[in-house]
Steps between C-alpha positions, in 0.01 A plus 500: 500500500792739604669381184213667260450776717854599418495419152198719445669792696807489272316518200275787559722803472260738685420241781940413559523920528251535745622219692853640446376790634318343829789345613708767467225746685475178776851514557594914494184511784684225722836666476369843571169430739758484783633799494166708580512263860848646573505849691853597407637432129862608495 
C-alpha cells in the first residue's frame, strides 16, 4: 500500500512540490518553535 502511495506521489509533479514543500514547512516550525519558549536568545 505504502509502495503505490509513493509511486503516485512521484509521478504527480504538483502533488511531490507540495509535499516537498510540507516537509520542509514541518521541519523549519520544529527547529524554530523553540525558540519563542526561551526568554533570553543571545
Amino acid at each position: 500500500m505504502s509502495e503505490f502511495f509513493h509511486r503516485k506521489l512521484e509521478r504527480s509533479a504538483i502533488g511531490f512540490v507540495l509535499a516537498i514543500i510540507a516537509a520542509a514547512s514541518v521541519g523549519g516550525i520544529v527547529e524554530i518553535a523553540p525558540l519563542f519558549t526561551i526568554d533570553e536568545n543571545c
